[in-house]
C-alpha positions as CSV (number, residue, x, y, z in Angstrom):
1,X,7.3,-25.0,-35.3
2,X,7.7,-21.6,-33.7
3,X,10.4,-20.8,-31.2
4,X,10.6,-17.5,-29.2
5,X,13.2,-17.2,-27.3
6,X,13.3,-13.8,-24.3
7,X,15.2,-12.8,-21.6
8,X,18.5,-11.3,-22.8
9,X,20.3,-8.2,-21.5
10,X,23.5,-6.5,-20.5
11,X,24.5,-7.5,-17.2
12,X,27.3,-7.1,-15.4
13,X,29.7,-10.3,-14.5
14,X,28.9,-12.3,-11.7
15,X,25.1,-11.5,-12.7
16,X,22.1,-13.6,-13.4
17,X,19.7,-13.7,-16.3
18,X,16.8,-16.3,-17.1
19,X,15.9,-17.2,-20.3
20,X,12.9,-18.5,-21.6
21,X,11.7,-20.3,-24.9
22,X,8.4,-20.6,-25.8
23,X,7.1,-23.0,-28.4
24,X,4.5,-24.1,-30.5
25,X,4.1,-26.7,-33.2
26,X,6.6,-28.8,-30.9
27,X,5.6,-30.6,-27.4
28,X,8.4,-30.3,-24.9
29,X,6.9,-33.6,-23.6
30,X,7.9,-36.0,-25.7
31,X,11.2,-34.1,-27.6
32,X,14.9,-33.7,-26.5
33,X,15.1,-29.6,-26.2
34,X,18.5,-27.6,-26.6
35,X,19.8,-24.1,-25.7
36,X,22.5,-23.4,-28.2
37,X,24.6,-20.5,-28.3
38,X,26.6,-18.0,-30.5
39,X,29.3,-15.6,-30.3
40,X,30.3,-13.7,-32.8
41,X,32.9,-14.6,-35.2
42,X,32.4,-18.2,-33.7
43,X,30.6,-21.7,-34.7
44,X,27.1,-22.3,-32.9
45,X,27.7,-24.1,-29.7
46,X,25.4,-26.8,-27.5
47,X,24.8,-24.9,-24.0
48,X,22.8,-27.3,-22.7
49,X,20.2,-30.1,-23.4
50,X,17.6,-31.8,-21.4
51,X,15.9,-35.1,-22.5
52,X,12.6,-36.7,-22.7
53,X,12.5,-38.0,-19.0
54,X,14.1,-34.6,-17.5
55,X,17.8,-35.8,-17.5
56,X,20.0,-32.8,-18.6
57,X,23.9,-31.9,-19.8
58,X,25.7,-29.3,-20.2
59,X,28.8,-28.1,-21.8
60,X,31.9,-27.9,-19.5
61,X,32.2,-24.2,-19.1
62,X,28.5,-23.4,-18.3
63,X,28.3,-26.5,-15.4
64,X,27.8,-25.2,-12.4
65,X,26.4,-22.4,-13.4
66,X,23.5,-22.6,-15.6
67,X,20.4,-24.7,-15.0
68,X,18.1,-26.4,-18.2
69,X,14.6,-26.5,-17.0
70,X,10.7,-26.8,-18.8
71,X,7.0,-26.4,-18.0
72,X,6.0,-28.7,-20.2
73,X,2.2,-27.2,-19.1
74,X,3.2,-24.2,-20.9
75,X,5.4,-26.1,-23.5
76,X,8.3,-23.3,-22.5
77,X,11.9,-24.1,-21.7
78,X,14.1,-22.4,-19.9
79,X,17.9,-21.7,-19.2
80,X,18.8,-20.0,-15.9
81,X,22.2,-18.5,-16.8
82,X,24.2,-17.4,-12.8
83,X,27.5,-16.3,-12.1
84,X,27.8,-14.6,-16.0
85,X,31.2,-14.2,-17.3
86,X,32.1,-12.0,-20.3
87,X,32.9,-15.2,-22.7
88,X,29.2,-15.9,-22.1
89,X,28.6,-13.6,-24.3
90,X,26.4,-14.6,-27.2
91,X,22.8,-14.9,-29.2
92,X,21.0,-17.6,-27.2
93,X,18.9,-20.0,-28.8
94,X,16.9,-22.9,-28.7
95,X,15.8,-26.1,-30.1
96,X,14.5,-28.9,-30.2
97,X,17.0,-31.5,-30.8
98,X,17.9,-35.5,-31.4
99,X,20.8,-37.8,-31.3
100,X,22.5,-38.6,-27.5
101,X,22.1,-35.3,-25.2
102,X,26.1,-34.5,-24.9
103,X,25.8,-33.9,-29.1
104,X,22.1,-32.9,-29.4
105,X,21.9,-31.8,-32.9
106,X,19.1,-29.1,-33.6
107,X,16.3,-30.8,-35.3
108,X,13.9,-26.9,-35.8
109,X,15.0,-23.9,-37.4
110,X,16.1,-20.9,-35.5
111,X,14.5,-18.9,-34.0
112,X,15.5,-15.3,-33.4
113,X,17.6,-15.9,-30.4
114,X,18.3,-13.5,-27.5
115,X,21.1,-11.8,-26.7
116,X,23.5,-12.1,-23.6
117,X,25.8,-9.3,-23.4
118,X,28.0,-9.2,-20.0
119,X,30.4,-6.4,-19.2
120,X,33.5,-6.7,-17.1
């Protein structure tokens, strides 16, 4: 399984990034996928998930806000991250993932991740 997640930067609050993960040796099609995040100093965190059949979650502080999506033609999934505050601050990564979608564990290694740095 290779995940290759892009799409990071330094924005400015109330900006918009998209991020995109693109994987091989997994098929978006038939696996719950994951955007996880982490913050330094702090424990990896669930962003958001979506399932099998396209239903999604997301963590309290990101709803709202950021949008879960996939091409499954291209096996890539995708986090469209609006309205960026500061404590959104963090490596981004993804995952594929299993167990209920509010608790989606990470079932693949890491990847790299991509970093989201926004400025006040």
């Amino acid at each position: 399984v290779r995940l290759v997640e892009s799409g990071g930067d330094l924005v400015q609050a109330g900006g918009s990034l998209k991020l995109s993960c693109a994987a091989s040796g997994i098929n978006l099609r038939i696996n719950h996928m994951g955007w996880y995040r982490q913050a330094p100093g702090k424990e990896r965190e669930l962003v958001a998930a979506i399932s099998i059949d396209g239903g999604t979650v997301y963590r309290d502080s990101v709803k709202g806000r950021f949008s879960i999506s996939r091409d499954t033609g291209q096996n890539t999934l995708y986090l469209q991250l609006n309205v960026l505050k500061p404590e959104d601050t963090a490596q981004y990564y993804c995952a594929g993932c299993f167990g209920g979608l509010h608790g989606c564990k990470a079932l693949t290694s890491w990847g790299k991740g991509t970093q989201v740095t926004v400025s006040t």
